[in-house]
TORRO-992050 format. One record per residue (C-alpha): residue number from 1; residue in one letter; chain; x, y, z. Coordinates in nm, 2 decimals, padded with zeros to 4 digits, always signed. Layout:
N
<site n="NUM" res="a" chain="A" px="X" py="Y" pz="Z"/>
...
//
This chain:
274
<site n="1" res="x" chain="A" px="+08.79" py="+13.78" pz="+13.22"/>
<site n="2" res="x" chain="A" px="+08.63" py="+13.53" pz="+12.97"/>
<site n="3" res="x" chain="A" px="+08.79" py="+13.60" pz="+12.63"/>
<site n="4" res="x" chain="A" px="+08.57" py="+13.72" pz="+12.34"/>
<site n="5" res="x" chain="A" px="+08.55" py="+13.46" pz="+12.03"/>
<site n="6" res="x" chain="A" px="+08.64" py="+13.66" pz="+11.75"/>
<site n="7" res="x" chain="A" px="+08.66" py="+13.49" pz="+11.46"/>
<site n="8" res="x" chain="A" px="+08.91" py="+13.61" pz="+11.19"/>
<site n="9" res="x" chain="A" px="+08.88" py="+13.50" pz="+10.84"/>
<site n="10" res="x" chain="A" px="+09.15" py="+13.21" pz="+10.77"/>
<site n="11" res="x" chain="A" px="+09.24" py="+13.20" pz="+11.14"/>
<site n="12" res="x" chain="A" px="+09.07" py="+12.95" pz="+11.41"/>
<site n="13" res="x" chain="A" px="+09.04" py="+13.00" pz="+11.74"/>
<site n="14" res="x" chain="A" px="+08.89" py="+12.75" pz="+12.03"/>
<site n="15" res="x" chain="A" px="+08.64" py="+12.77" pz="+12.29"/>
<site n="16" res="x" chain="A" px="+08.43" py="+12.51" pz="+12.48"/>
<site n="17" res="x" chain="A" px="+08.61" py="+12.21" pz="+12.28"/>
<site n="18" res="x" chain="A" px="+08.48" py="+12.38" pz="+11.95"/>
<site n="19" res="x" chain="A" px="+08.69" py="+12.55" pz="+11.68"/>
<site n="20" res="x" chain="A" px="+08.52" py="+12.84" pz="+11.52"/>
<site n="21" res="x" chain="A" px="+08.64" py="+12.94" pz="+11.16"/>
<site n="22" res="x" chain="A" px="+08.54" py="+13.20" pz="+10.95"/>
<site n="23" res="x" chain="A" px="+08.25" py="+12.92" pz="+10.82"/>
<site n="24" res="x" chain="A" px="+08.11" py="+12.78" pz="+11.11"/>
<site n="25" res="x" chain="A" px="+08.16" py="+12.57" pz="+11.42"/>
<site n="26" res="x" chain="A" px="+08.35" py="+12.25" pz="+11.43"/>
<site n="27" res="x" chain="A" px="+08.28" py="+11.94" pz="+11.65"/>
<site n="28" res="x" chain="A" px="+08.49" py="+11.70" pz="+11.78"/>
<site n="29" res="x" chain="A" px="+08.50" py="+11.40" pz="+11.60"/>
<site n="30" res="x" chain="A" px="+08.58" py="+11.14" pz="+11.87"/>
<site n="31" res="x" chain="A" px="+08.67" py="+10.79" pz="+11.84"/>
<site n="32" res="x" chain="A" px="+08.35" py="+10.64" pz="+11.74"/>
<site n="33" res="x" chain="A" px="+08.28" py="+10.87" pz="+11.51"/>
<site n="34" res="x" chain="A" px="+08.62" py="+10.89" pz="+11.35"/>
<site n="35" res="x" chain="A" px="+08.59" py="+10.49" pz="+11.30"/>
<site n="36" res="x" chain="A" px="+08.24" py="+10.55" pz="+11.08"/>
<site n="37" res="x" chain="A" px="+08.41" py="+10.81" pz="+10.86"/>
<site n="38" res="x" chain="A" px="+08.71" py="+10.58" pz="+10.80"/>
<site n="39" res="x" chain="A" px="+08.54" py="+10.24" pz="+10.82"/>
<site n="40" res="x" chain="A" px="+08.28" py="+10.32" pz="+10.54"/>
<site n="41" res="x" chain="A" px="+08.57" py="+10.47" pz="+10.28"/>
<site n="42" res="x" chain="A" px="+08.71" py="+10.13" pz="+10.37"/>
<site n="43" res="x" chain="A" px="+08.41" py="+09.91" pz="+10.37"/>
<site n="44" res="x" chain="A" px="+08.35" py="+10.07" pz="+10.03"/>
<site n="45" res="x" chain="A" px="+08.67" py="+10.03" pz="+09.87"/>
<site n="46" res="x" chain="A" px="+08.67" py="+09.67" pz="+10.04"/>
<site n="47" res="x" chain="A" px="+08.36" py="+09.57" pz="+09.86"/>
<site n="48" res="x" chain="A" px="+08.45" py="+09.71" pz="+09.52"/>
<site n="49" res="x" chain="A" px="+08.80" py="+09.51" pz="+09.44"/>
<site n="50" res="x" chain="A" px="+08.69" py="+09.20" pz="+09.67"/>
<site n="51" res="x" chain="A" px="+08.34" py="+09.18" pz="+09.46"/>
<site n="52" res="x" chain="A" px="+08.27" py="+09.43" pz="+09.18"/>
<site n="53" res="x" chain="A" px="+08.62" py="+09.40" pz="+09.04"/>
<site n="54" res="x" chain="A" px="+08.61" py="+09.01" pz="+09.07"/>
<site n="55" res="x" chain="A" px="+08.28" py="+09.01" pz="+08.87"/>
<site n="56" res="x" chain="A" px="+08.36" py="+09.28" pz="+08.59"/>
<site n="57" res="x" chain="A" px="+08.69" py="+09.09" pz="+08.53"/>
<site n="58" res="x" chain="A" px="+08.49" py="+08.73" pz="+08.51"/>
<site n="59" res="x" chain="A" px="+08.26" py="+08.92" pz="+08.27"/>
<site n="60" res="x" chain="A" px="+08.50" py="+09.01" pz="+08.06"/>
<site n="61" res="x" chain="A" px="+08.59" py="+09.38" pz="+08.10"/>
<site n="62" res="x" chain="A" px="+08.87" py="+09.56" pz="+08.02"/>
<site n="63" res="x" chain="A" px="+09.17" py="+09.61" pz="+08.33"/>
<site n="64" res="x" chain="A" px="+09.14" py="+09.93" pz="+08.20"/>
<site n="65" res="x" chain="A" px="+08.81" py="+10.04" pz="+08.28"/>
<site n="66" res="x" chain="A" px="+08.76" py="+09.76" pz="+08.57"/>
<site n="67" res="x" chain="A" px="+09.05" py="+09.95" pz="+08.73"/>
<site n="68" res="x" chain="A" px="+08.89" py="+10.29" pz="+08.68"/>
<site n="69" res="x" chain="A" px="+08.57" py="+10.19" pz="+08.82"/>
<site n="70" res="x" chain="A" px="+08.69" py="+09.98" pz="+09.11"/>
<site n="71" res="x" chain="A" px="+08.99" py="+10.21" pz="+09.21"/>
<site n="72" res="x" chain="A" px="+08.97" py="+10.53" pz="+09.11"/>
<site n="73" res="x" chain="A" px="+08.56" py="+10.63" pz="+09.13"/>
<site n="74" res="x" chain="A" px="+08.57" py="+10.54" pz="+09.48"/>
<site n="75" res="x" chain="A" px="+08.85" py="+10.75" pz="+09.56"/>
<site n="76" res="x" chain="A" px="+08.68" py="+11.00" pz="+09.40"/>
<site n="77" res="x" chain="A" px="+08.39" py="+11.00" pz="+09.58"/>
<site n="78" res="x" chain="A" px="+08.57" py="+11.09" pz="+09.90"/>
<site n="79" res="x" chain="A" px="+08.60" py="+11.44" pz="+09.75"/>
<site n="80" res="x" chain="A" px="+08.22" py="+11.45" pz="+09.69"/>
<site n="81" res="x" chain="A" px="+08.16" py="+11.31" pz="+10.08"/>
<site n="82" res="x" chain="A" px="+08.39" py="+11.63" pz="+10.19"/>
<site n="83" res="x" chain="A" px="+08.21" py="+11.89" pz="+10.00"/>
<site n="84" res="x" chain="A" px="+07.92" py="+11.76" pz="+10.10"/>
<site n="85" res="x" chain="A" px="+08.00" py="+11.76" pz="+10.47"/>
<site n="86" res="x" chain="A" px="+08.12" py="+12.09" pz="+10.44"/>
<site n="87" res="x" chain="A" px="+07.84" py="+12.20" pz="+10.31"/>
<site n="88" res="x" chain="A" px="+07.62" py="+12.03" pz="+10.62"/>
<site n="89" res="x" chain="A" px="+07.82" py="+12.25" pz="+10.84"/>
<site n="90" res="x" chain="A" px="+07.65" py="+12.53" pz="+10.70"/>
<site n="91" res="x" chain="A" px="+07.97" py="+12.70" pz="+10.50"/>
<site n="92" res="x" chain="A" px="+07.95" py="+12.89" pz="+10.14"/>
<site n="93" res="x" chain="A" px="+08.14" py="+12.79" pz="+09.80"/>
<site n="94" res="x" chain="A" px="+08.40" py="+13.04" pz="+09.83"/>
<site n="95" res="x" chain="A" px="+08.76" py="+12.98" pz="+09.78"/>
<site n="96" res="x" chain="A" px="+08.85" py="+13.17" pz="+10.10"/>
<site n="97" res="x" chain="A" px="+08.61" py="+13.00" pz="+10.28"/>
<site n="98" res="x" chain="A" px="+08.75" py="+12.62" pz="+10.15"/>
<site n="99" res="x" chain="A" px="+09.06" py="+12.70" pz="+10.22"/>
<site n="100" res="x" chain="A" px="+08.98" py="+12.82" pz="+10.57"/>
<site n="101" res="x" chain="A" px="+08.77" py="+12.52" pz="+10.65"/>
<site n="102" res="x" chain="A" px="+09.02" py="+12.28" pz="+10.49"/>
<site n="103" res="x" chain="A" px="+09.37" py="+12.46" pz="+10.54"/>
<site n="104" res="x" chain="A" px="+09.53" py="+12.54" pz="+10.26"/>
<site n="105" res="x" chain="A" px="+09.69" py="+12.79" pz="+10.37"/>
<site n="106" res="x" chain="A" px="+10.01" py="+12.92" pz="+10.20"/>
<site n="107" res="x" chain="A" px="+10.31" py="+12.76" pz="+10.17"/>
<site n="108" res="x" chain="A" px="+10.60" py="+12.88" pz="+10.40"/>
<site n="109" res="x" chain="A" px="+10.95" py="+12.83" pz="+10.38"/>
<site n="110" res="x" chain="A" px="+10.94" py="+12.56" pz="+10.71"/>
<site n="111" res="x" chain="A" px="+10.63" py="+12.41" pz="+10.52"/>
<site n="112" res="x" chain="A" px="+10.86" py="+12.28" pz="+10.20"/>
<site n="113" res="x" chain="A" px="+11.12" py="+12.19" pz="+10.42"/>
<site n="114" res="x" chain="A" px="+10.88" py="+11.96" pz="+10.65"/>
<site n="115" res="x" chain="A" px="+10.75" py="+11.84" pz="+10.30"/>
<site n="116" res="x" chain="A" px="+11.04" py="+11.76" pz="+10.16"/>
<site n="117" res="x" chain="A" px="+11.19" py="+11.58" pz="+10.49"/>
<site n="118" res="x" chain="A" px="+10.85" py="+11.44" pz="+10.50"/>
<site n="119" res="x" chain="A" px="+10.85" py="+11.29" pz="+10.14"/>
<site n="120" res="x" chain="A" px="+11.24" py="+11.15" pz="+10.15"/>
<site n="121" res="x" chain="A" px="+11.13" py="+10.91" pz="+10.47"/>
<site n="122" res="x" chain="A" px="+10.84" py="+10.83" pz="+10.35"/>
<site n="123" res="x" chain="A" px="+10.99" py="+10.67" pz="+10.06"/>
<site n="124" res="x" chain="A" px="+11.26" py="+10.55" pz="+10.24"/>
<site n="125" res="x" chain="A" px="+11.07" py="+10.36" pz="+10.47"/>
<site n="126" res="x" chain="A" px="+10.82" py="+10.22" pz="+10.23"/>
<site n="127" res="x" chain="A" px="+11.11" py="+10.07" pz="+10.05"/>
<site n="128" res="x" chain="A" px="+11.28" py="+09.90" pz="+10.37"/>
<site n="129" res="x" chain="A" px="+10.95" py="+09.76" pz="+10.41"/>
<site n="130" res="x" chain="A" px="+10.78" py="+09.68" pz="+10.07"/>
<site n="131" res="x" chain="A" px="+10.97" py="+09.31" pz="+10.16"/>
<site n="132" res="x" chain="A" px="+10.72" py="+09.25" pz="+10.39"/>
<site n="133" res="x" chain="A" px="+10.39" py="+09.24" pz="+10.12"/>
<site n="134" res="x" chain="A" px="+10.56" py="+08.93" pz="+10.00"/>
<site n="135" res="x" chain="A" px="+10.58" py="+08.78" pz="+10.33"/>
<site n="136" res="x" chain="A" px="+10.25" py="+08.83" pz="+10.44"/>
<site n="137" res="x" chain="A" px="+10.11" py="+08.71" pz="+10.16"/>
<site n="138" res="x" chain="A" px="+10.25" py="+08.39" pz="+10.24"/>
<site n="139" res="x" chain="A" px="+09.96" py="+08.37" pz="+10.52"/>
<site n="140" res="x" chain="A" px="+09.59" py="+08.33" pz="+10.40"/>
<site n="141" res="x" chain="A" px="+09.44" py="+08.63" pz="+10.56"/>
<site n="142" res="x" chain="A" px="+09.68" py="+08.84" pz="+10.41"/>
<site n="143" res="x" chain="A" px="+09.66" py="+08.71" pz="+10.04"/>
<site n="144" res="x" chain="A" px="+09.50" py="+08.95" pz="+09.79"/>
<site n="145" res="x" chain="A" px="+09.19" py="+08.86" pz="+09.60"/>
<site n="146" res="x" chain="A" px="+09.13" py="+08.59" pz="+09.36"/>
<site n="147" res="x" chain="A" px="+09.22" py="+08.81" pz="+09.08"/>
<site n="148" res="x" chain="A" px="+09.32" py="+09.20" pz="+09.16"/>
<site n="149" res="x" chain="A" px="+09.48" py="+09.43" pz="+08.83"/>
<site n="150" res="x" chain="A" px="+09.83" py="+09.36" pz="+08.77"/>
<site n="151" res="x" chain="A" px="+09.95" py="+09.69" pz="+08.82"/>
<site n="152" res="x" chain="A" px="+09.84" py="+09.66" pz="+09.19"/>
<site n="153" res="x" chain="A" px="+09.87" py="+09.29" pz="+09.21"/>
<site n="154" res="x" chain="A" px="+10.18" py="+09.21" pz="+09.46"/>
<site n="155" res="x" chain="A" px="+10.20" py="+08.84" pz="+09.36"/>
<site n="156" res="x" chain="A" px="+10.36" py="+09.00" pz="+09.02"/>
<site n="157" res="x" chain="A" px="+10.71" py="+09.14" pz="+08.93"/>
<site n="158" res="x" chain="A" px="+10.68" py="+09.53" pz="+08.87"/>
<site n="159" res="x" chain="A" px="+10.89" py="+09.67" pz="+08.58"/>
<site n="160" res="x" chain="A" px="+10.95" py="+10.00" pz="+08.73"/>
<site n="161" res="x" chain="A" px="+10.92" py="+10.15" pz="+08.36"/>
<site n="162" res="x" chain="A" px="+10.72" py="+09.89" pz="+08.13"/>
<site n="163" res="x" chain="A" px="+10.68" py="+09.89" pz="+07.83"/>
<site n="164" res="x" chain="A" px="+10.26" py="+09.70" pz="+07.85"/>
<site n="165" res="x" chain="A" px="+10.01" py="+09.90" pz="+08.07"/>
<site n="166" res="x" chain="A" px="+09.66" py="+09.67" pz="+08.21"/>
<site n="167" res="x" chain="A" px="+09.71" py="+09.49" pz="+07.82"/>
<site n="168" res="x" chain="A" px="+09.77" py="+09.85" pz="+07.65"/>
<site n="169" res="x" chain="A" px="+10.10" py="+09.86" pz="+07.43"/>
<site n="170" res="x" chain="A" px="+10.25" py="+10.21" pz="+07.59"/>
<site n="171" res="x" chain="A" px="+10.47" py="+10.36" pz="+07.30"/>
<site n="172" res="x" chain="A" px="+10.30" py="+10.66" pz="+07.22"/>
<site n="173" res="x" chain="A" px="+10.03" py="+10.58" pz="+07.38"/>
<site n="174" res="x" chain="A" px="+10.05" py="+10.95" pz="+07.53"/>
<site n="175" res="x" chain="A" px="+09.64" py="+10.93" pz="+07.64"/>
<site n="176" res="x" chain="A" px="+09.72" py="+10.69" pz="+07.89"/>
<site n="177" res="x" chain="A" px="+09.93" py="+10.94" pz="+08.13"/>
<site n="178" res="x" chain="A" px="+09.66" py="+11.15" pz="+08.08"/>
<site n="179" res="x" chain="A" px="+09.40" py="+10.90" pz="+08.24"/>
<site n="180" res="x" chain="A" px="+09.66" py="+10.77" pz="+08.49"/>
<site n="181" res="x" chain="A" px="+09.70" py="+11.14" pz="+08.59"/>
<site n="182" res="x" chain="A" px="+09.29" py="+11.25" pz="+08.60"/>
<site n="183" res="x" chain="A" px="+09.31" py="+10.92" pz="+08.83"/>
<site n="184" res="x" chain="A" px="+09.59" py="+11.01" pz="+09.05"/>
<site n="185" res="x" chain="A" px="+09.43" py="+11.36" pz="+09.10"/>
<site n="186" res="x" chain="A" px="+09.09" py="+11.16" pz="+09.22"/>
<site n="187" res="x" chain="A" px="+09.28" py="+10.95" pz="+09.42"/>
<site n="188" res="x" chain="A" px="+09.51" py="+11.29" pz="+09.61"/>
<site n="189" res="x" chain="A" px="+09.27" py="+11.53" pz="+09.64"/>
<site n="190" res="x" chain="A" px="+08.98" py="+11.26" pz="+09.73"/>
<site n="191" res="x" chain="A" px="+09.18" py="+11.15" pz="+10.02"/>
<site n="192" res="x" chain="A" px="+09.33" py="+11.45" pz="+10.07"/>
<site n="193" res="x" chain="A" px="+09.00" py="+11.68" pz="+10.15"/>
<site n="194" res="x" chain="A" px="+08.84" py="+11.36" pz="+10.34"/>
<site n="195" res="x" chain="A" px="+09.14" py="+11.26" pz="+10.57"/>
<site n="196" res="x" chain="A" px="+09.33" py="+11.58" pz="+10.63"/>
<site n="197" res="x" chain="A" px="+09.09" py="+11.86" pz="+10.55"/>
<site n="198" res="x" chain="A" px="+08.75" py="+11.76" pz="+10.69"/>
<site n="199" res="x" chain="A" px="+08.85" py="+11.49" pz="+10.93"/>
<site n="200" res="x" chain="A" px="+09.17" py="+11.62" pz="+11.13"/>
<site n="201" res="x" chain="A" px="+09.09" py="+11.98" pz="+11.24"/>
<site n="202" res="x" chain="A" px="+08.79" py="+11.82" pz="+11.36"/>
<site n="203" res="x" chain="A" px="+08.99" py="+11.52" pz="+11.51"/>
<site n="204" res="x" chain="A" px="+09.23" py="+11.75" pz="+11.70"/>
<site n="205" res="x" chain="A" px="+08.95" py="+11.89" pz="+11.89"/>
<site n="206" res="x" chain="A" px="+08.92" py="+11.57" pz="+12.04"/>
<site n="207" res="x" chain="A" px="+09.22" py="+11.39" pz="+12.09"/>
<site n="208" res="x" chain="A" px="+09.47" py="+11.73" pz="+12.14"/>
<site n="209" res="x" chain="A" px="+09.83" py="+11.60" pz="+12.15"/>
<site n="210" res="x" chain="A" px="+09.76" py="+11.24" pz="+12.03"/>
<site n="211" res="x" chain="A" px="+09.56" py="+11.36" pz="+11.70"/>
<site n="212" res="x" chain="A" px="+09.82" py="+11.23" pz="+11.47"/>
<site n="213" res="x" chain="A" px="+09.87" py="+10.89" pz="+11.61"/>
<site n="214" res="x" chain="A" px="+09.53" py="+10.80" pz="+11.60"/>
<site n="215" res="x" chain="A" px="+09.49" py="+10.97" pz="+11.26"/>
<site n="216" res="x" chain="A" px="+09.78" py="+10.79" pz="+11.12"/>
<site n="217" res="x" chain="A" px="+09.68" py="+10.44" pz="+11.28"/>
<site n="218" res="x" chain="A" px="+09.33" py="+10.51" pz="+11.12"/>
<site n="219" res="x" chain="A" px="+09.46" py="+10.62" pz="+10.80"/>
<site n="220" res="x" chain="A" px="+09.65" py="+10.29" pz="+10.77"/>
<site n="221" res="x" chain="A" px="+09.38" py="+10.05" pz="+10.89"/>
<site n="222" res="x" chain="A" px="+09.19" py="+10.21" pz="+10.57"/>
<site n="223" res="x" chain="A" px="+09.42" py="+10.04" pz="+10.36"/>
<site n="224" res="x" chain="A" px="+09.29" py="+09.71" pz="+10.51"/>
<site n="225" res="x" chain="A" px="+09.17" py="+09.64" pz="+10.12"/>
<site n="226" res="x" chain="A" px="+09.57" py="+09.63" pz="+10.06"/>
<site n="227" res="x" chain="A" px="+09.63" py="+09.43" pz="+10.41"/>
<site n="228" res="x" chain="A" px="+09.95" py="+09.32" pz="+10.23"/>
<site n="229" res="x" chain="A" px="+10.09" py="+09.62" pz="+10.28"/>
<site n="230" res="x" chain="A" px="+10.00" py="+09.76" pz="+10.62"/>
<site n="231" res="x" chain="A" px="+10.35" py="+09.77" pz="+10.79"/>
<site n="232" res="x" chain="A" px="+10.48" py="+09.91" pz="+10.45"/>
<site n="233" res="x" chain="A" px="+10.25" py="+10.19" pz="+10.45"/>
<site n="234" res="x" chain="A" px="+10.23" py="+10.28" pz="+10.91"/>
<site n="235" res="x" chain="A" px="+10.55" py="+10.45" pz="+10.94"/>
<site n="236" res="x" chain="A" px="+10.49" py="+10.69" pz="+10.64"/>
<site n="237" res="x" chain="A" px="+10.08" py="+10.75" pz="+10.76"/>
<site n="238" res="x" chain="A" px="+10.21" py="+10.78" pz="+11.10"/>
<site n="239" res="x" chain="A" px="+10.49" py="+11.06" pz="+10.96"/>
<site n="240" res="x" chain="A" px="+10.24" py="+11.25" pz="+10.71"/>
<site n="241" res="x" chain="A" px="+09.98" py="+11.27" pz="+11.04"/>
<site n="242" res="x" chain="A" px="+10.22" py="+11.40" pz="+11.27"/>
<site n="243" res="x" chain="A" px="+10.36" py="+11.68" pz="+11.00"/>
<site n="244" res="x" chain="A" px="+09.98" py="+11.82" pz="+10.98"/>
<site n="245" res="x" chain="A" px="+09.92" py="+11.82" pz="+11.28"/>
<site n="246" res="x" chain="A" px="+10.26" py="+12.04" pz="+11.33"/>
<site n="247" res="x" chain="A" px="+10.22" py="+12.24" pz="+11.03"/>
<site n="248" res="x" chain="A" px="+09.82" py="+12.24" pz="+11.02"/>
<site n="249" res="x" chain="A" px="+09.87" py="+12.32" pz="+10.66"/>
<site n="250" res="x" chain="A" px="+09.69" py="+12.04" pz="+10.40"/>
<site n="251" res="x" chain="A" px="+09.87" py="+12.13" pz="+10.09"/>
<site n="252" res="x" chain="A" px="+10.15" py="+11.94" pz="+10.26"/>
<site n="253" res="x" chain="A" px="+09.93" py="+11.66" pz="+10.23"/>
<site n="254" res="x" chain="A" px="+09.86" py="+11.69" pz="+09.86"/>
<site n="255" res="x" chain="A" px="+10.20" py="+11.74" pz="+09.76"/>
<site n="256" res="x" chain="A" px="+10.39" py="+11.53" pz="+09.92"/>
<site n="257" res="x" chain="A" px="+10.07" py="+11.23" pz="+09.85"/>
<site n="258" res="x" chain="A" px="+10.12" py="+11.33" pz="+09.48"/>
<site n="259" res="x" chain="A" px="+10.53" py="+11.34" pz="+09.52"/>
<site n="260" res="x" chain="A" px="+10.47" py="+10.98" pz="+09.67"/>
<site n="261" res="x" chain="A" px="+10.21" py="+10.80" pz="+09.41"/>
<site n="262" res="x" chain="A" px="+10.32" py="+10.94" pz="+09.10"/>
<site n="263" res="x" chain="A" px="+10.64" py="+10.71" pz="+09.07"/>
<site n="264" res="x" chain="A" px="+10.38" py="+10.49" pz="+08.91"/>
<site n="265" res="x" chain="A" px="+10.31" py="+10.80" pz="+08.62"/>
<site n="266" res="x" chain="A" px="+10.70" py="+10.85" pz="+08.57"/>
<site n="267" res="x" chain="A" px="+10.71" py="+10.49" pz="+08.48"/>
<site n="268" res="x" chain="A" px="+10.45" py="+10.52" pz="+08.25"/>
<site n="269" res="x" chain="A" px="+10.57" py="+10.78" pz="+08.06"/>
<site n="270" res="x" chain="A" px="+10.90" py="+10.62" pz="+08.02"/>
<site n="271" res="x" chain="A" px="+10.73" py="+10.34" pz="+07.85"/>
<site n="272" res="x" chain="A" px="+10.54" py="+10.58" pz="+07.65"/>
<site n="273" res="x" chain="A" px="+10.84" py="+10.75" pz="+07.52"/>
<site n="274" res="x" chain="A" px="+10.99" py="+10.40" pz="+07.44"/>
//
């Protein structure tokens, strides 16, 4: 007996290599398309710190606002690039329906536990390795850009709470957390509706079992614009992949993305408070 393909809102449910939520029909994204869809976020990001932030900074702009337009509105366009591809699969702007589509489903009690496991190794690991960013920028395909913001720049000694942010004295400077956080959510929930949302459910249908390795190779070869840091950041794409695929629950994503690149913030607003 061929089973029926009932769709129930907020549940999935496969047939003839397509998933069928309560919005639509996925495809599978196979491996040339999944190179497109993370090769142009790349090409993109590429392009804006090895030209456009070269030419604003020779120009004379502000770190500030060079790093906000190089950085951060190219992050943010990610999030645009998944609304908009959800949109071209024919689903409506309803919250039941995004979260269906992009799996934010509530958070269980295994989910926090996985996060948390999740976000301890990925910091651990990215420490045992953040050596290596000095090492490879020893060789010349590895060294970063003529000139690249100091607070990304890995030829520089980070102050893990300073007290000078891109030129901007930080006591009491209170506005700046507020920027740095508008740009961390970009940067989270850009990434975060792209990669794990719109990319992976369609991902799985394709590569079953093996979804999360090549998701989290992918994920890492983005990062090509920081090449310096590529073995830093595999193990903890590689772990973050394999937990959604498990869990098939994005907030896990978000928070534990979040968890992970607001140590930056923290430091910030210890310098603020002086």
């Amino acid at each position: 007996m061929e089973a029926s393909n009932v769709t129930i809102p907020g549940k999935t449910s496969v047939r003839d290599n397509q998933r069928t939520t309560s919005e639509g029909t996925l495809k599978p994204m196979g491996l040339g398309v999944s190179l497109l869809f993370f090769g142009i976020p790349s090409a993109v990001l590429t392009l804006s710190i090895y030209d456009l932030m070269q030419s604003f900074h020779r120009h004379g702009m502000s770190d500030f606002l060079n790093f906000y337009l190089t950085l951060v509105f190219p992050l943010g366009l990610l999030l645009v690039a998944a609304l908009v591809a959800y949109k071209l699969e024919g689903c409506e702007f309803t919250w039941t329906q995004i979260a269906d589509r992009f799996r934010f489903h509530k958070m269980t009690k295994k989910d926090w536990i996985y996060t948390i496991v999740l976000f301890v190794a990925s910091i651990a690991c990215y420490g045992a390795l953040q050596s290596t960013a000095k090492w490879l920028i020893q060789f010349k395909w590895f060294a970063p850009p003529e000139f690249l913001i100091p607070a990304v720049d890995p030829r520089l000694e980070h102050n893990l709470a300073p007290s000078v942010f891109m030129g901007i004295p930080l006591k009491g400077q209170w506005w700046i957390a507020g920027f740095y956080f508008i740009a961390l959510l970009f940067n989270i929930f850009g990434e975060e509706f792209w990669w794990r949302g719109y990319i992976f459910p369609r991902q799985e249908l394709a590569f079953k079992k093996w979804t999360w390795v090549v998701h989290g190779l992918l994920w890492t070869l983005f990062h090509v614009f920081w090449k310096w840091n590529l073995i830093a950041l595999l193990p903890g794409c590689l772990m973050l992949s394999y937990v959604i695929y498990v869990r098939k629950n994005t907030w896990i994503g978000i928070i534990t993305h979040m968890l992970f690149n607001s140590f930056p913030l923290a430091g910030l607003i210890i310098g603020i408070i002086g």
